[in-house]
C-alpha positions in Angstrom: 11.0 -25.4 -26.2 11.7 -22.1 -28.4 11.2 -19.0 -25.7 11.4 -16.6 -28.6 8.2 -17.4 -30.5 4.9 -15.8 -28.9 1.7 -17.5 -29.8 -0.2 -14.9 -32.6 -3.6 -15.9 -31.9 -3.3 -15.2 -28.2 -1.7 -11.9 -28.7 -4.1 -10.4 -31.0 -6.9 -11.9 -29.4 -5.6 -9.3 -26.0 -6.8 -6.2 -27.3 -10.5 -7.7 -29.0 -11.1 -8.7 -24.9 -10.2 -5.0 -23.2 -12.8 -3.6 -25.9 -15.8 -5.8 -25.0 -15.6 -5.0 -21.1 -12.9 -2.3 -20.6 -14.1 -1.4 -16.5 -13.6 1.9 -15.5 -11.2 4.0 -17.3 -9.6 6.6 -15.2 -6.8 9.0 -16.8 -3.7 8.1 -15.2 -2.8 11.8 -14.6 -5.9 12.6 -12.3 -5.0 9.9 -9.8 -0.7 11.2 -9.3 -2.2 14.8 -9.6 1.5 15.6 -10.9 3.4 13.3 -9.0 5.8 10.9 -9.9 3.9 8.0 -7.1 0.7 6.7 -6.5 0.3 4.0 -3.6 -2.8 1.9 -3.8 -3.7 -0.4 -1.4 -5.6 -3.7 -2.4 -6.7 -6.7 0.5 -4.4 -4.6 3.2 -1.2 -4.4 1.0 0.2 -1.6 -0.5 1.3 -1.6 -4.1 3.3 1.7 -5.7 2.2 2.6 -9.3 5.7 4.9 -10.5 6.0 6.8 -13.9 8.8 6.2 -15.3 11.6 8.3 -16.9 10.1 7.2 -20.5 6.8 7.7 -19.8 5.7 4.3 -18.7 3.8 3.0 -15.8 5.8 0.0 -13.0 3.7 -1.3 -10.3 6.0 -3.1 -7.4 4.7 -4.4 -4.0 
C-alpha cells in the first residue's frame, strides 16, 4: 500500500460538493470577536476552535 498517492478524483470532487450546499457561512472573525478562542459546545461537549500563529484554524476536544 503506497501512503503517498492521494486519489485525484476524490480530491477535486471536495470543493464541486461545498458549492452545491455550502450551509451557513459565518465569517470566522465575528464569532472570536478578536480573540484568539472560541469554545463551542455540540451534544454536551465542548470543543475549542484556536487561531493559529499562521493564520489557520485547530479544533481540539
Amino acid at each position: 500500500m503506497n501512503h503517498g498517492t492521494t486519489n485525484k478524483a476524490a480530491t477535486e470532487a471536495a470543493p464541486d460538493r461545498c458549492l452545491e450546499d455550502p450551509g451557513t457561512v459565518v465569517e470566522a472573525e465575528r464569532l472570536f470577536k478578536g480573540g484568539q478562542v472560541l469554545v463551542i459546545e455540540f451534544r454536551g461537549e465542548r470543543y475549542r476552535l484556536r487561531k493559529t500563529r499562521n493564520g489557520k484554524l485547530i479544533l481540539t476536544k
